[in-house]
TIPAPA-467733 format. One record per residue (C-alpha): residue number from 1; residue in one letter; x, y, z. Coordinates in pm, 1 decimal. Example, Ala and Ser with C-alpha at 12.3 -4.5 7.8 and 13.67 -1.06 7.14 Angstrom:
<rokols>
nutor->1 kevo->a X->1230.0 Y->-450.0 Z->780.0 $
nutor->2 kevo->s X->1367.0 Y->-106.0 Z->714.0 $
</rokols>
This chain:
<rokols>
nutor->1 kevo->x X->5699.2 Y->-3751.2 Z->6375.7 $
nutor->2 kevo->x X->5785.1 Y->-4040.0 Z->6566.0 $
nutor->3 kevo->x X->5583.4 Y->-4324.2 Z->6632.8 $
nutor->4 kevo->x X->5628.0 Y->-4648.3 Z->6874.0 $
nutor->5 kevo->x X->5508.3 Y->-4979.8 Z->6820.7 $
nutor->6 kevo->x X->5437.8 Y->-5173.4 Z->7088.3 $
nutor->7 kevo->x X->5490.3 Y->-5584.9 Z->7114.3 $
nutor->8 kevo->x X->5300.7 Y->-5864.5 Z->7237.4 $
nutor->9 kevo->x X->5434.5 Y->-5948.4 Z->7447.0 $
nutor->10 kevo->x X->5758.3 Y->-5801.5 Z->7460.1 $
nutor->11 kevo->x X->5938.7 Y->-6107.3 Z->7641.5 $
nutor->12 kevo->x X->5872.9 Y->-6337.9 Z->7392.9 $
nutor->13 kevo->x X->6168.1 Y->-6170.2 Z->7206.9 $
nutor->14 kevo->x X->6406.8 Y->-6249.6 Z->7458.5 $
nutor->15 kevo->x X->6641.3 Y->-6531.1 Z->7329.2 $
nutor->16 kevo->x X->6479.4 Y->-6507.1 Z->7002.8 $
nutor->17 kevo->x X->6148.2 Y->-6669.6 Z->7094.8 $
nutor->18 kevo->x X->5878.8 Y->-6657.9 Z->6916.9 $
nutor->19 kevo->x X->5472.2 Y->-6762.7 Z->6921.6 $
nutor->20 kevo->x X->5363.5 Y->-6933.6 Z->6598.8 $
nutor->21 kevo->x X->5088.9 Y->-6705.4 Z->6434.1 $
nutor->22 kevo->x X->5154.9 Y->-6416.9 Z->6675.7 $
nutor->23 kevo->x X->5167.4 Y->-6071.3 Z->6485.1 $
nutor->24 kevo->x X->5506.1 Y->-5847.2 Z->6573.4 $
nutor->25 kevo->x X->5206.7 Y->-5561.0 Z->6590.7 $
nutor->26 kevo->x X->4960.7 Y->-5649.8 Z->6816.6 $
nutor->27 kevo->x X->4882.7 Y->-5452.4 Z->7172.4 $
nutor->28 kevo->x X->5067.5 Y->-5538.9 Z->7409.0 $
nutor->29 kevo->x X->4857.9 Y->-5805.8 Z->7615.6 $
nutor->30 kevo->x X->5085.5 Y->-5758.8 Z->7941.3 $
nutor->31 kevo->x X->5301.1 Y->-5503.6 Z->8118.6 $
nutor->32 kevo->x X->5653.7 Y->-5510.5 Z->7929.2 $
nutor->33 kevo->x X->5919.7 Y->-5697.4 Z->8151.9 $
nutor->34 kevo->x X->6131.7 Y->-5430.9 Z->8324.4 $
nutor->35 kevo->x X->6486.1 Y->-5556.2 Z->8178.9 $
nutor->36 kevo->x X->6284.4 Y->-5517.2 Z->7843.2 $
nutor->37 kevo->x X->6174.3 Y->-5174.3 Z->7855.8 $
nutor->38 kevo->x X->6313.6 Y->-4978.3 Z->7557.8 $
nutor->39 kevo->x X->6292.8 Y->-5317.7 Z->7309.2 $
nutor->40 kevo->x X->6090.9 Y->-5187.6 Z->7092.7 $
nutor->41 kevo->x X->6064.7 Y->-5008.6 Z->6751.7 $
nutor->42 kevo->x X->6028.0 Y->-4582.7 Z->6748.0 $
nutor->43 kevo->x X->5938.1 Y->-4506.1 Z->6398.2 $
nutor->44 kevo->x X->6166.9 Y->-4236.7 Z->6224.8 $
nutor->45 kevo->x X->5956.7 Y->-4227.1 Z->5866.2 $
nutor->46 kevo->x X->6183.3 Y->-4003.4 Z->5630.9 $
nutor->47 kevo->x X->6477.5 Y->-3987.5 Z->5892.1 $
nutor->48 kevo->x X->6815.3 Y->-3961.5 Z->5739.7 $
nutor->49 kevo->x X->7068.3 Y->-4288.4 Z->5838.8 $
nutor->50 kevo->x X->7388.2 Y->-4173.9 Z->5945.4 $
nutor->51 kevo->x X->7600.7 Y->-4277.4 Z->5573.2 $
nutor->52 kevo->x X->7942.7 Y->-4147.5 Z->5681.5 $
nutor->53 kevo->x X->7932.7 Y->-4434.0 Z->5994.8 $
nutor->54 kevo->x X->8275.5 Y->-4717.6 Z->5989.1 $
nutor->55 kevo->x X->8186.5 Y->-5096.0 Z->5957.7 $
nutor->56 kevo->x X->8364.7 Y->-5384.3 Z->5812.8 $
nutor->57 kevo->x X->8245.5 Y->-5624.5 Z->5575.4 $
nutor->58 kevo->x X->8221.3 Y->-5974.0 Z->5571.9 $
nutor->59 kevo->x X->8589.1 Y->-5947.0 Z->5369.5 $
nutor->60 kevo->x X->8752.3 Y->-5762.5 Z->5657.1 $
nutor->61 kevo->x X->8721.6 Y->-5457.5 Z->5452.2 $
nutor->62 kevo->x X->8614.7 Y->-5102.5 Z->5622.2 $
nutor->63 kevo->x X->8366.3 Y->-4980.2 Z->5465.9 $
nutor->64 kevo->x X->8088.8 Y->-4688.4 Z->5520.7 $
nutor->65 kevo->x X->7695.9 Y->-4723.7 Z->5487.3 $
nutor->66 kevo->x X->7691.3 Y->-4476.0 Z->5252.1 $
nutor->67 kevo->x X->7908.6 Y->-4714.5 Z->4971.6 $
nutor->68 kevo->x X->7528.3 Y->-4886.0 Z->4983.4 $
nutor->69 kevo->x X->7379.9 Y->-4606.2 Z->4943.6 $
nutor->70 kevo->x X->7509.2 Y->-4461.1 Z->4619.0 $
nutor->71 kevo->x X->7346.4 Y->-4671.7 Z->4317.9 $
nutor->72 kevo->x X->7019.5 Y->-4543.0 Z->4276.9 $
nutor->73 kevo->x X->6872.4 Y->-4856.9 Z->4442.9 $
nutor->74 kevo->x X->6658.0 Y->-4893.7 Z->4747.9 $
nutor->75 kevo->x X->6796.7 Y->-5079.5 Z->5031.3 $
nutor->76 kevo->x X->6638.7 Y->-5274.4 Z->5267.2 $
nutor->77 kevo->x X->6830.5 Y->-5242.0 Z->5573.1 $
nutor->78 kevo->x X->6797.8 Y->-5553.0 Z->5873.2 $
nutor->79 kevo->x X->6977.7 Y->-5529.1 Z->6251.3 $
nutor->80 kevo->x X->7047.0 Y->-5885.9 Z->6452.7 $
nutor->81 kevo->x X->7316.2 Y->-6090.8 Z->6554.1 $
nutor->82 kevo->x X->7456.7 Y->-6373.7 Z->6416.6 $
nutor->83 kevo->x X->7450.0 Y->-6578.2 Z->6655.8 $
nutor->84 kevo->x X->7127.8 Y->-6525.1 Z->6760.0 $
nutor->85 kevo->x X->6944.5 Y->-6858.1 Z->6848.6 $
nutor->86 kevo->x X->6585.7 Y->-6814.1 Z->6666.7 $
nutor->87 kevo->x X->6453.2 Y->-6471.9 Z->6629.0 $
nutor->88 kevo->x X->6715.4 Y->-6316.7 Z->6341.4 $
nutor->89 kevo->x X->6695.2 Y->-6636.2 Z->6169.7 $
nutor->90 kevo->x X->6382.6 Y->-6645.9 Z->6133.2 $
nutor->91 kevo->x X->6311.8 Y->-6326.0 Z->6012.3 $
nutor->92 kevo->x X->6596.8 Y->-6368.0 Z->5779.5 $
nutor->93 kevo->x X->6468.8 Y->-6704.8 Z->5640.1 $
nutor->94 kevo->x X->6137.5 Y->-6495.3 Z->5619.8 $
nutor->95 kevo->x X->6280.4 Y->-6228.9 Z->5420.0 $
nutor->96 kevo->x X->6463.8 Y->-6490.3 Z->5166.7 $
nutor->97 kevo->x X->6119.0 Y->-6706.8 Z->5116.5 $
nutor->98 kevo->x X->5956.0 Y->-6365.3 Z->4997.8 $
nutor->99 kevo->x X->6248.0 Y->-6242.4 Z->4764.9 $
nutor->100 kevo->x X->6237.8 Y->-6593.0 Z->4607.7 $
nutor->101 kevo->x X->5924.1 Y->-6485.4 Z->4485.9 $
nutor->102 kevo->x X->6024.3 Y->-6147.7 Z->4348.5 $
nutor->103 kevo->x X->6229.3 Y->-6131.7 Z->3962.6 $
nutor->104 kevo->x X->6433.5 Y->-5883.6 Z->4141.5 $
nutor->105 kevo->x X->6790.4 Y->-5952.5 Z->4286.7 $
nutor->106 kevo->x X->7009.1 Y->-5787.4 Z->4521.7 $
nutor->107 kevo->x X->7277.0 Y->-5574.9 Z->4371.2 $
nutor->108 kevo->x X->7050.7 Y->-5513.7 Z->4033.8 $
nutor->109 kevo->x X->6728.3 Y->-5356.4 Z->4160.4 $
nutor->110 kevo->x X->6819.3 Y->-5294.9 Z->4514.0 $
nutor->111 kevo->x X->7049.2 Y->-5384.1 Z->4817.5 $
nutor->112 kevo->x X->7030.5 Y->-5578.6 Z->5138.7 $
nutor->113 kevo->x X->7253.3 Y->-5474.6 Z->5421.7 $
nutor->114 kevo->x X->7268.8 Y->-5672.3 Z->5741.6 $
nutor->115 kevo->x X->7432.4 Y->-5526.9 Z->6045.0 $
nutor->116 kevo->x X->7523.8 Y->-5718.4 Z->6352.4 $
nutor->117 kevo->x X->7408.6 Y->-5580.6 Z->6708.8 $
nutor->118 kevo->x X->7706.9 Y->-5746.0 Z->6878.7 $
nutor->119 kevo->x X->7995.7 Y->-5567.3 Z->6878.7 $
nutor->120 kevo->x X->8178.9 Y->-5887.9 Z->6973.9 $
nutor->121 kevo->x X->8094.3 Y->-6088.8 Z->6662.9 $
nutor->122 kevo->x X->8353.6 Y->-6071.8 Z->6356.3 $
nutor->123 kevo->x X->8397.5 Y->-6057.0 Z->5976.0 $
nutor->124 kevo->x X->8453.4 Y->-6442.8 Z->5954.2 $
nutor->125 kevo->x X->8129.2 Y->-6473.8 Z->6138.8 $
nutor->126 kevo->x X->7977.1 Y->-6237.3 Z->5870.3 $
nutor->127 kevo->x X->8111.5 Y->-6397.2 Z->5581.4 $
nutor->128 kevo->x X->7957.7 Y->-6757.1 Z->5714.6 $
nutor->129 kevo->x X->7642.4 Y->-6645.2 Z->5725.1 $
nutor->130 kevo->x X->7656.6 Y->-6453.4 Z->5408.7 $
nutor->131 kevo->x X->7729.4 Y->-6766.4 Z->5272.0 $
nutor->132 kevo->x X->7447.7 Y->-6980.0 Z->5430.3 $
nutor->133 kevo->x X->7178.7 Y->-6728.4 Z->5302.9 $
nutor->134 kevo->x X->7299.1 Y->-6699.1 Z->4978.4 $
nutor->135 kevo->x X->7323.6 Y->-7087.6 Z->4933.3 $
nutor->136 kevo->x X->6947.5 Y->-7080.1 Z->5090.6 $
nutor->137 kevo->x X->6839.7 Y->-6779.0 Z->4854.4 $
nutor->138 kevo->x X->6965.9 Y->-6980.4 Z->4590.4 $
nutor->139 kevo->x X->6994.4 Y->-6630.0 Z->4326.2 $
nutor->140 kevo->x X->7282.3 Y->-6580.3 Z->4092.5 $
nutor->141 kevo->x X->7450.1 Y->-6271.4 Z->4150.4 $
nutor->142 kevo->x X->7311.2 Y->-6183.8 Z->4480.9 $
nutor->143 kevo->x X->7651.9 Y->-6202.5 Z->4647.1 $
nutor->144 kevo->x X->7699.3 Y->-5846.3 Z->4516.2 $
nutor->145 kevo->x X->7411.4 Y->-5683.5 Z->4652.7 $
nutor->146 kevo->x X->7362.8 Y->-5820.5 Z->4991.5 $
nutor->147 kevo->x X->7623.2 Y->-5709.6 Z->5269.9 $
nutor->148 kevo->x X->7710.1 Y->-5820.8 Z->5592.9 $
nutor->149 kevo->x X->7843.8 Y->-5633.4 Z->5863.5 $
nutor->150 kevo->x X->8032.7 Y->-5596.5 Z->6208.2 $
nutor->151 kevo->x X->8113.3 Y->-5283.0 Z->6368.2 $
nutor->152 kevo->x X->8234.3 Y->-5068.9 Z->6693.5 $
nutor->153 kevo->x X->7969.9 Y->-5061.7 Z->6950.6 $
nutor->154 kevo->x X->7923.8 Y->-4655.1 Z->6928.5 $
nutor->155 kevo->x X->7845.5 Y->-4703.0 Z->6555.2 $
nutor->156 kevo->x X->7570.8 Y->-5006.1 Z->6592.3 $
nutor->157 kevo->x X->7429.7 Y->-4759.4 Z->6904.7 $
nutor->158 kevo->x X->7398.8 Y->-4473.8 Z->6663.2 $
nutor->159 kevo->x X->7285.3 Y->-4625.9 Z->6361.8 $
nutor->160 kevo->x X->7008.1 Y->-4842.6 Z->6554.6 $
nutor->161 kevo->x X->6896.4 Y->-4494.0 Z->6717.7 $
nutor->162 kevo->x X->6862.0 Y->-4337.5 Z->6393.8 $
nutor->163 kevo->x X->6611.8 Y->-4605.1 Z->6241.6 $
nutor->164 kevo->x X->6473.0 Y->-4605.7 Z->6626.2 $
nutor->165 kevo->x X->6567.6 Y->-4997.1 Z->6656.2 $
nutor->166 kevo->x X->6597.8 Y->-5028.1 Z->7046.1 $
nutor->167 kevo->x X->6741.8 Y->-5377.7 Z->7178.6 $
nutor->168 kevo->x X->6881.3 Y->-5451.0 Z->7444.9 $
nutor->169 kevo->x X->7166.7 Y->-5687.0 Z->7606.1 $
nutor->170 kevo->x X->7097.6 Y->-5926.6 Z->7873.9 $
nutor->171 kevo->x X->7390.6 Y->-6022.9 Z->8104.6 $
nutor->172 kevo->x X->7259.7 Y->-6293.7 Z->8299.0 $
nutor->173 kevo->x X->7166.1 Y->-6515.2 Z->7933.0 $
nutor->174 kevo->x X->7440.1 Y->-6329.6 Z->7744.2 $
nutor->175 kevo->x X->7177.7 Y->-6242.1 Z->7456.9 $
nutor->176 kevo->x X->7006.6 Y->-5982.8 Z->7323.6 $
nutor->177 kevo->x X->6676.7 Y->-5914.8 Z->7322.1 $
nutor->178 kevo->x X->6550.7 Y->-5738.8 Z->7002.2 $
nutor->179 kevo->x X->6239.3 Y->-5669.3 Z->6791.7 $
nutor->180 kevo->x X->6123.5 Y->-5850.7 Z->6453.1 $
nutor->181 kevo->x X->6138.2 Y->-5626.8 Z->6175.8 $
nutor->182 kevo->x X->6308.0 Y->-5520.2 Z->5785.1 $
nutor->183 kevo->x X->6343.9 Y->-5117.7 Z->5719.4 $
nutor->184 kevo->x X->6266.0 Y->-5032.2 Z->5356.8 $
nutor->185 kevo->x X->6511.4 Y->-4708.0 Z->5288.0 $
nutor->186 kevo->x X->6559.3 Y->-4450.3 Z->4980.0 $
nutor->187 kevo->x X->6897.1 Y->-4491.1 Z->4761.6 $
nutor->188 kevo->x X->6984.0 Y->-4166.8 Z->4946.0 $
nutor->189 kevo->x X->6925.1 Y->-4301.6 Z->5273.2 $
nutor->190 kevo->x X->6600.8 Y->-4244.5 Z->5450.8 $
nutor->191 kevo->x X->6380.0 Y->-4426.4 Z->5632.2 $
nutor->192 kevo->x X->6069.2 Y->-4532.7 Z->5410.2 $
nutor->193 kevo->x X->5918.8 Y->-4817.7 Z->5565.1 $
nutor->194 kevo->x X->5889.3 Y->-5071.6 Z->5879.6 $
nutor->195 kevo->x X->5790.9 Y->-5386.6 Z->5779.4 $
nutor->196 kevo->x X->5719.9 Y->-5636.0 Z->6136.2 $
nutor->197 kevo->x X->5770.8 Y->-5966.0 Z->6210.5 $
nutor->198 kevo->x X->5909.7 Y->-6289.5 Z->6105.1 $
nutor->199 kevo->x X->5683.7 Y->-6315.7 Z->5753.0 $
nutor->200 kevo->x X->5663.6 Y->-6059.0 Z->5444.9 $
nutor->201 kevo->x X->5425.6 Y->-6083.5 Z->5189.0 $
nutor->202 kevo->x X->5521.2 Y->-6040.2 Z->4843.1 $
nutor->203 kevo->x X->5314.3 Y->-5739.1 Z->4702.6 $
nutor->204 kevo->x X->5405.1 Y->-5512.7 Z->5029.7 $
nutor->205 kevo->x X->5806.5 Y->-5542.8 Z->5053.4 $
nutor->206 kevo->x X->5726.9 Y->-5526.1 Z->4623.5 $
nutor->207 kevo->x X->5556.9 Y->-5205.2 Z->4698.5 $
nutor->208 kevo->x X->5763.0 Y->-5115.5 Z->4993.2 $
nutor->209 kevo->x X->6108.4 Y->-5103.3 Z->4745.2 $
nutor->210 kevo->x X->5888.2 Y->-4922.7 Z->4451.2 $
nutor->211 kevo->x X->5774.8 Y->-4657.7 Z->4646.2 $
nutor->212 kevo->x X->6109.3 Y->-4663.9 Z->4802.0 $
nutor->213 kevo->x X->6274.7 Y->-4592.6 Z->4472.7 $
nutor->214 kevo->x X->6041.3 Y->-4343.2 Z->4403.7 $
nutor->215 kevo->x X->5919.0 Y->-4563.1 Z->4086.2 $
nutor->216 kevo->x X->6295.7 Y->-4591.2 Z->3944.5 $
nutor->217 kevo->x X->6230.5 Y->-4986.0 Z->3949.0 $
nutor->218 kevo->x X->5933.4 Y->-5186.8 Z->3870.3 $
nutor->219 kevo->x X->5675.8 Y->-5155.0 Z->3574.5 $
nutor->220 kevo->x X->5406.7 Y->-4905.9 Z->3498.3 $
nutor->221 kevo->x X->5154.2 Y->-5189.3 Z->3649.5 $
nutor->222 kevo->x X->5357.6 Y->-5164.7 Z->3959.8 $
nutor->223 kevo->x X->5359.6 Y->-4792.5 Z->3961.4 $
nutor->224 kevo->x X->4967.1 Y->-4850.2 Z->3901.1 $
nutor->225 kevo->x X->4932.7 Y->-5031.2 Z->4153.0 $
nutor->226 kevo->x X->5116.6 Y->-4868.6 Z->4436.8 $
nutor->227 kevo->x X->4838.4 Y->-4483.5 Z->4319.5 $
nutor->228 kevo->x X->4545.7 Y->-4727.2 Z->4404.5 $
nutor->229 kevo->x X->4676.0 Y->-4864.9 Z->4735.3 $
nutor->230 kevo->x X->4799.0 Y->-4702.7 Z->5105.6 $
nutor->231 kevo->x X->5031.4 Y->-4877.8 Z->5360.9 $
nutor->232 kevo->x X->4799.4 Y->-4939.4 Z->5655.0 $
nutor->233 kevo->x X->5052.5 Y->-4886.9 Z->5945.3 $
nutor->234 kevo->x X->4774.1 Y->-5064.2 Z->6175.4 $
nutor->235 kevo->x X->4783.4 Y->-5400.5 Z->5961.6 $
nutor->236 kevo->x X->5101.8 Y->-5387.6 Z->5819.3 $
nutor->237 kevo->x X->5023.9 Y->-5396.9 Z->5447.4 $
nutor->238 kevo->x X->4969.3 Y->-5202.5 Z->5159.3 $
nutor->239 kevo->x X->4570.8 Y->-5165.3 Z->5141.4 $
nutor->240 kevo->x X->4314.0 Y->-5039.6 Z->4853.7 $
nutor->241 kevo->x X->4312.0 Y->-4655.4 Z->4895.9 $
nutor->242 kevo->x X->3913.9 Y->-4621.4 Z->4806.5 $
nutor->243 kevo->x X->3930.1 Y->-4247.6 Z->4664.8 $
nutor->244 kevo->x X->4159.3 Y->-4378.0 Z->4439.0 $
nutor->245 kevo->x X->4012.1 Y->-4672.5 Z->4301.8 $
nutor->246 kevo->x X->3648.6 Y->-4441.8 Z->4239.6 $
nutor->247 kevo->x X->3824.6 Y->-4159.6 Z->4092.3 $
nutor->248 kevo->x X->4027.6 Y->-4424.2 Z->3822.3 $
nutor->249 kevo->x X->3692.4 Y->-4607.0 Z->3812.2 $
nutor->250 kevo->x X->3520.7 Y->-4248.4 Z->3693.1 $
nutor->251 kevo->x X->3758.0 Y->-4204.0 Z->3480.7 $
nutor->252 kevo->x X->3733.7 Y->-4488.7 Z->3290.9 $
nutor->253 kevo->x X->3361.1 Y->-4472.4 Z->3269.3 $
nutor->254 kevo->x X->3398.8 Y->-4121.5 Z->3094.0 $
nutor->255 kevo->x X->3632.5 Y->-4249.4 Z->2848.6 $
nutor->256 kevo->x X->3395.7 Y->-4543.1 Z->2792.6 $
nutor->257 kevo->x X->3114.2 Y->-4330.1 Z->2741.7 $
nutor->258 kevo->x X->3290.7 Y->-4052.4 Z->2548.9 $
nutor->259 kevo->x X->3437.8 Y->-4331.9 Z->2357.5 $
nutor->260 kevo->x X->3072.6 Y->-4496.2 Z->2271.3 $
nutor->261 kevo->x X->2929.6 Y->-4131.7 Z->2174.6 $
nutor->262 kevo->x X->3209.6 Y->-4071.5 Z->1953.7 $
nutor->263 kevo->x X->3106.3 Y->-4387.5 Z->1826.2 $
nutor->264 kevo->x X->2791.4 Y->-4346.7 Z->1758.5 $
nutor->265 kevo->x X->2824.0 Y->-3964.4 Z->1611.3 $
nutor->266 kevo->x X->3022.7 Y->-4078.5 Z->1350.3 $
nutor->267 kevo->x X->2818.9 Y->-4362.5 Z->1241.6 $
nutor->268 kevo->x X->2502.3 Y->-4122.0 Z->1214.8 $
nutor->269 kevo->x X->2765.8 Y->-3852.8 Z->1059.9 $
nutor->270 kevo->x X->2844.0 Y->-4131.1 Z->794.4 $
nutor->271 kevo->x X->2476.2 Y->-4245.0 Z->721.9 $
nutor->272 kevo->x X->2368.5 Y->-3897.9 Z->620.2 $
nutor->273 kevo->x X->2641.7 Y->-3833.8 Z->388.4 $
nutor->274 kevo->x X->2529.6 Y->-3789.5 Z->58.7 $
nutor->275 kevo->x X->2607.7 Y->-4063.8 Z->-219.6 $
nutor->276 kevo->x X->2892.3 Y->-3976.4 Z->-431.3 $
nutor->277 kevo->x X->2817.9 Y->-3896.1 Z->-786.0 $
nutor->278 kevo->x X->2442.0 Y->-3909.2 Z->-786.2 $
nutor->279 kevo->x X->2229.8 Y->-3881.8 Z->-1131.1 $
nutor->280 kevo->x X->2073.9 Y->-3599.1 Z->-1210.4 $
nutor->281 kevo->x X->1688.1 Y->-3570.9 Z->-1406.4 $
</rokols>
């Protein structure tokens, strides 16, 4: 099923503005702008992304999602322009200050593909700012596992409806209003998470890509870790799941309390043994 997410307010991501401290998920506070209306995210949990759609690299190359889609690795998937003034940077910059803290790198553990939602902007625009995040992300070997993209207008259109990513184009700034967010996908391509505005924390795009991956990558904590919590859709985050925690918590007071009977049996089993090899009268 579906679900919208509203934004408050919606104008402030025209041009790429953006409040300090103001969450991507809030109510709205104020009637959506008209030339707005549609900027917004529709949620599509488990919908399939379109693989066999045409872009072109930041090489020139033509390519098709799906050659990201193919390696058994989750992908976190990101729509914005380049030459956006504020509002894709940020959340880009935001994205790199969270992976700096993860071991993981693109093109090991998962991939990164960034799509443009200008059909005007080019490859050598792509490659530049490939090669500004990378320098800023600062991780060997991420070059293979994080793609930038350009593409035909009918192919940004269809691949933004499928992850329900509506922006819009404004003709009298000549920019594009857009919302803030990262989509956590499966290696075969469906939508898994929505992850909003300009900051991630660590442990929920962490989680986000493990239960993406359906526990191919990360360690048993991490698989651990993701039974005892739930992704609170309200807040944003992966929460403690309550159920959980009691039913591992009873369980691990019956194996401390089997464990201490056990225990004790066999030291009272041991203490009426018989000695070995008594005399006899």
């Amino acid at each position: 099923m579906s679900r919208h997410r509203a934004f408050v307010p919606a104008w402030l991501l025209l041009l790429g503005c953006a409040v300090p401290g103001a969450s991507a998920q809030a109510p709205r506070a104020e009637p959506m702008p008209k030339q707005l209306e549609g900027v917004e995210v529709t949620e599509r949990p488990d919908s399939p992304i379109p693989l066999k759609l045409e872009f072109t690299d930041e090489d020139g190359r033509a390519v098709r999602l799906g050659d990201y889609f193919k390696r058994g690795r989750p992908v976190i998937l990101t729509l914005g322009y380049y030459e956006c003034p504020m509002l894709c940077t940020l959340v880009l910059n935001g994205l790199i200050e969270t992976l700096k803290t993860i071991e993981w790198t693109p093109g090991l553990e998962y991939e990164i593909v960034t799509v443009t939602i200008n059909p005007a902007e080019t490859y050598r625009l792509a490659r530049l700012k490939k090669e500004n995040y990378l320098t800023e992300y600062g991780r060997a070997g991420a070059a293979m596992g994080w793609h930038f993209l350009t593409g035909r207008e009918e192919n940004i259109k269809a691949l933004a409806g499928a992850v329900g990513f509506g922006y819009k184009y404004d003709e009298r700034i000549e920019q594009y209003a857009h919302p803030a967010v990262i989509i956590v996908t499966t290696p075969e391509g469906h939508v898994s998470r929505y992850l909003y505005g300009i900051k991630y924390e660590p442990k929920t795009l962490r989680l986000a890509l493990v239960e993406a991956s359906e526990g191919k990558i990360g360690s048993t904590v991490d698989q651990v870790i993701l039974y005892c919590y739930h992704y609170d859709a309200a807040a944003g985050r992966y929460a403690p799941a309550a159920m959980k925690l009691m039913r591992i918590g009873g369980v691990a007071t019956l194996v401390t309390v089997a464990g201490l009977l056990a225990y004790l049996w066999i030291g009272r089993s041991g203490r009426r043994a018989p000695p070995a090899g008594g005399s006899q009268s």
